[in-house]
N, C-alpha and C positions, 0 to 999 in steps of 0.2 A: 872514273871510267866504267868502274863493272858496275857501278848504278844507273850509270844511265845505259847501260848494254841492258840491264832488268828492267828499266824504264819501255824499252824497245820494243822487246821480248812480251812485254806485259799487252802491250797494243797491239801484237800480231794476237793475241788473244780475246779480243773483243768477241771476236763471232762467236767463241766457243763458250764463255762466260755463264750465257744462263745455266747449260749442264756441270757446269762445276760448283764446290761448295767453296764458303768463304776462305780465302785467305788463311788467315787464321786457323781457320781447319783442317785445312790440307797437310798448313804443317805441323800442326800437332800429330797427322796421321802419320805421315811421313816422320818423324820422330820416333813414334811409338812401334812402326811398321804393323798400323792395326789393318787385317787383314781384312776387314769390313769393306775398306775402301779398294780393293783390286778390283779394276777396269774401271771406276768413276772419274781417276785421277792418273794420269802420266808425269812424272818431277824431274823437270828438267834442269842440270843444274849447266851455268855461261860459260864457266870458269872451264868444265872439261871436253863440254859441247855432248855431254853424253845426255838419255832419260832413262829412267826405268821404274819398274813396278814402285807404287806407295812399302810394298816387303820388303823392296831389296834387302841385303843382312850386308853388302857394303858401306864400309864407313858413312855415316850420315853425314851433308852437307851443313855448310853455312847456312842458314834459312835466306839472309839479302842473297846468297846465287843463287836464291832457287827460283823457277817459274814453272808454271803448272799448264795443263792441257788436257784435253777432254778425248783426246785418242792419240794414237801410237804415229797415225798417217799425219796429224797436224805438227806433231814433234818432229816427224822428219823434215816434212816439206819446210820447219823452219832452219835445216842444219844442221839438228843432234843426230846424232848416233848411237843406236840400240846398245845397250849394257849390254856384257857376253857373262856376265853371273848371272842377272834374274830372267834374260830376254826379255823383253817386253812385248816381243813381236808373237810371241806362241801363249796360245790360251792357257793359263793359271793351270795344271793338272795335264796336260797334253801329250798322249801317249809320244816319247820322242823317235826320233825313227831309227835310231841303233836298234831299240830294242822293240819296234813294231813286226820282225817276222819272227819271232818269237810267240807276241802274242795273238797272231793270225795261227800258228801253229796250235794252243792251245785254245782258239774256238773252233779250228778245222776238229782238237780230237779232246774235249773236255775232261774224256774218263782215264786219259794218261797217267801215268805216273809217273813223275819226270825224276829224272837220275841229274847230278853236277854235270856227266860226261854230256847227256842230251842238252842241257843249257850251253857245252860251251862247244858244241855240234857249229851252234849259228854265230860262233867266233864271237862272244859275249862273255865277261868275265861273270862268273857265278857271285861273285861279291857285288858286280855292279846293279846285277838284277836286285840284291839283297836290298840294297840301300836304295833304290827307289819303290818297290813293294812294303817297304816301315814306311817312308815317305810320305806316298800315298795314300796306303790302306791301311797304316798301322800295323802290319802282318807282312811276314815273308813270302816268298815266291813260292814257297812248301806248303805252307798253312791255306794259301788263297788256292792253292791246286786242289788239295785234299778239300778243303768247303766244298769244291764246287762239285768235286765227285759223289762229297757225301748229301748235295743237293738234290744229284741226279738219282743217287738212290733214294732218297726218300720219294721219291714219284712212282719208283720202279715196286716199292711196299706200299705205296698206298693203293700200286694198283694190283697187290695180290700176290706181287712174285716175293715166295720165299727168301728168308733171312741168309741164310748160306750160300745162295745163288748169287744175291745180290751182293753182299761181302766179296768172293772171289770175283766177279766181274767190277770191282769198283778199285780192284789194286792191292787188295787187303792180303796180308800172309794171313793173315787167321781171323774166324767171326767174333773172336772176345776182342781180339785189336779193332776189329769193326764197330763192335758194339761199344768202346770207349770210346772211342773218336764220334761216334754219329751222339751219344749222349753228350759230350760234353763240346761240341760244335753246335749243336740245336737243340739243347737242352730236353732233349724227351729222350725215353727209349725206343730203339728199333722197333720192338713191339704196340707200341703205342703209338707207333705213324700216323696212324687215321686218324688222331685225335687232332692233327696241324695240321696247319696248312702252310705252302711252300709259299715263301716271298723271296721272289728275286733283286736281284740291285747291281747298282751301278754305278761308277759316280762320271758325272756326264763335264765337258767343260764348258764353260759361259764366259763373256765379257767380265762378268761381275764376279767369276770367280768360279770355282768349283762346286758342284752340288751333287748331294747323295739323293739316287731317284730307284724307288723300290715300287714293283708291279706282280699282280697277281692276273690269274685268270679274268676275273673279273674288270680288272681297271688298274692304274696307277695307282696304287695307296699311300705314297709318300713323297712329297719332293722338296727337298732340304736344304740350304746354305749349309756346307760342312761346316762353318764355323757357329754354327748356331749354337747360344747354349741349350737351349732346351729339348734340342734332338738325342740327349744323353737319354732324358724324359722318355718323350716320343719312342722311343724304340723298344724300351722296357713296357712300356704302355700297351703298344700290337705284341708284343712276345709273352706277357702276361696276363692284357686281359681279352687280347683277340686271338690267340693262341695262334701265331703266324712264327713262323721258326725260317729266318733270314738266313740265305746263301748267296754267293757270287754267282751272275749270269746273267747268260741274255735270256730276251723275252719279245716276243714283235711288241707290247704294248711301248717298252721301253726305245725299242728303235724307233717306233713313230714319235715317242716323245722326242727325245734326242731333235730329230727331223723337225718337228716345230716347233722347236726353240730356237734352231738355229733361224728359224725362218723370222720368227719372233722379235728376236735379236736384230735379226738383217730391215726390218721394218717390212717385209713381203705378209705376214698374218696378222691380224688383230683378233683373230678366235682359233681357241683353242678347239680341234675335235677326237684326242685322245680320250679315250675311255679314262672316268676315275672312277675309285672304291674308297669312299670316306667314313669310313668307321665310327662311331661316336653316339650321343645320347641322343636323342630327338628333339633339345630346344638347339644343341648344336647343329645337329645337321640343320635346323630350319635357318640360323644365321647362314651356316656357307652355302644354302640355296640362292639367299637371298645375296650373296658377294657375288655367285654364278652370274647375276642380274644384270648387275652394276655394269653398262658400258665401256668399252676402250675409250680412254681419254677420257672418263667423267671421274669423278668423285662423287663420295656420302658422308654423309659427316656419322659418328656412332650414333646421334639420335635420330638420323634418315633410318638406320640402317633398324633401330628399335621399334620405330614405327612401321617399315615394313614388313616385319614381321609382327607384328599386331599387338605389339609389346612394348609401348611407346615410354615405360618407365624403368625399364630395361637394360638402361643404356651403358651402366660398369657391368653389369653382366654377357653384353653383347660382346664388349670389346675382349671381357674375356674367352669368351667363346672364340673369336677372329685369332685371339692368341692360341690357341689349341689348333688349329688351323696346320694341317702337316702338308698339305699342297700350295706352296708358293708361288705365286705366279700364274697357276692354273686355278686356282679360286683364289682371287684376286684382293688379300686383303691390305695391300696398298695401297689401295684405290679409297682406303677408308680413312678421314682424316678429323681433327680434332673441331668442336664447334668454333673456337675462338679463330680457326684459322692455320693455327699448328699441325704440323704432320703427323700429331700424336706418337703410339709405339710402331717398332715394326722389329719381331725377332730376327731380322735377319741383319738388321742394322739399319741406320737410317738415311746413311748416304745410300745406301741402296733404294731404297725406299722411293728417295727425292729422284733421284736416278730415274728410274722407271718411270714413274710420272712424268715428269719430263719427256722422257722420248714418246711416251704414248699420246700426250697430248700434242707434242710439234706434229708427231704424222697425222694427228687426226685433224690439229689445223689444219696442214699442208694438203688434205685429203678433200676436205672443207670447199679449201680455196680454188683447186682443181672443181671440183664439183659449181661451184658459182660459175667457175669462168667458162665452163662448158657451158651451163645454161645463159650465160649473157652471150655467145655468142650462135645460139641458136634462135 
């Protein structure tokens, strides 16, 4: 009987098919709870009528009860019921609403100092903020406060205001407690501010998962799958050799991004017009000019992508360069795919990868199609 209930289950799945990965792969993912696959895949399992994230950290299913789904709305309309461990219904990283007037509190007043009693002011246990700020950011509710203060000063010394001024206005009992904290938060000395520059960050939520998205004056300078491994790289990389000193914060570049991803997401954009800053050597920057290019919904294969850049014998060095690529999504090296046909690499994972593609390409069929049938019926 539960097979052929998975039999069933399987055919209400037809429509959603192309955007999921094989069989086989889902449930290895779901096995492993590889966090690559959050938002590609929803697992439903017959037996309890429930779906939830490829993460969930509840006991893993039988793999014959399981069947899979391409979003959270087609899981329902077949029946399941949302997990209450992993939600499945709230974006991967999603500020939850216990503790969102909280953190409206500390963008109304960043340079706070926040005390236990002030946290549990908004009827919030101070342990529970604790354990979602590790969570998150890897760092306490204390640690992400203090960054962001000593963010703000480092602006207030690049723009001239004394060391002792800016210490007492940032919370500090004293400028040597200042001056440890600002060196060992942003690795320079107070006195040497001028020398960095302020990168802010974020980590924004997506279908696909969570992303760490860092912006300067200039442009967005980094946008990241948090599970990536080479953003350990990446970030040692702008603190070392672009001397960019990373704090918690907002920034309009960052709100706008934020804004058009969800749009992104939603299928309402297919161009991006945030500002970026993409740092790098000059055969690189000529590759991510050239991914800039690349249309929604098309692909290049790495020897397209070596020949347009005038460098037609290039082509393991292209790809490497696309791998150095710290703006995903926004210089589009997904879009880049192997000659034989294969999806080749993609740091952020590859069911994401396929993911993307996919949806860029149905709307831009879908776009297409719309587009004909206007002109045929003019």
């Amino acid at each position: 009987m539960e097979a052929l209930r998975v039999a069933v289950y399987a055919n209400l799945m037809n429509a959603t098919l192309p955007l999921l990965p094989p069989r086989d792969e889902m449930i290895a993912a779901m096995l492993s709870s590889d966090a690559s696959y959050e938002g590609v895949f929803f697992t439903a399992v017959v037996t309890t009528r429930i779906f939830c994230r490829p993460t969930c950290t509840a006991r893993k299913p039988l793999p014959s009860n399981v069947v899979f789904f391409a979003t959270a709305g087609e899981a329902q309309e077949a029946g399941f019921r949302a997990c209450l461990r992993c939600r499945p219904l709230e974006l991967e990283g999603e500020c939850p609403n216990w503790l969102r007037p909280l953190i409206d509190a500390l963008e109304a007043d960043p340079n706070r100092r926040w005390t236990l009693a002030d946290i549990e002011h908004y009827g919030i246990a101070p342990a529970r903020v604790r354990a979602w700020f590790k969570q998150r950011f890897g760092t306490t509710f204390s640690e992400y406060t203090r960054a962001r203060r000593l963010g703000l000063a480092l602006d207030r010394l690049k723009s001239g205001t004394g060391i002792d001024d800016v210490a007492m206005d940032s919370g500090f009992e004293s400028v040597s407690g200042f001056r440890d904290a600002f060196q060992k938060t942003l690795g320079v000395a107070p006195g040497k501010a001028s020398e960095c520059k302020v990168l802010y960050y974020r980590h924004l939520t997506t279908p696909l998962g969570s992303m760490l998205a860092m912006a300067e004056a200039s442009g967005v300078v980094l946008l990241e799958f948090r599970d990536r491994p080479a953003l350990p790289k990446e970030l040692d990389d702008l603190r070392h050799n672009y001397r960019y000193a990373a704090v918690p914060g907002d920034h309009a570049h960052l709100r706008t991004l934020e804004d058009q991803l969800s749009r992104y997401f939603s299928g309402s954009l297919t161009a991006f017009g945030v500002p970026i800053c993409a740092p790098g050597s000059a055969f690189d920057k000529s590759v991510w000019l050239a991914l800039s290019a690349i249309p929604y919904g098309a692909i290049r294969t790495y020897a397209q992508l070596a020949q347009a850049i005038g460098r037609p014998t290039a082509v393991r060095a292209v790809a490497g360069a696309n791998g150095r690529n710290r703006l995903a999504i926004l210089l589009p090296c997904h879009r880049v795919v192997a000659s034989d046909g294969g999806l080749g690499g993609y740091g952020g994972g590859m069911a994401r990868k396929a993911f993307l593609l996919k949806i860029e390409r149905q709307k831009a069929a879908s776009e297409n199609n719309e587009s004909k049938t206007k002109e045929a019926s003019t």
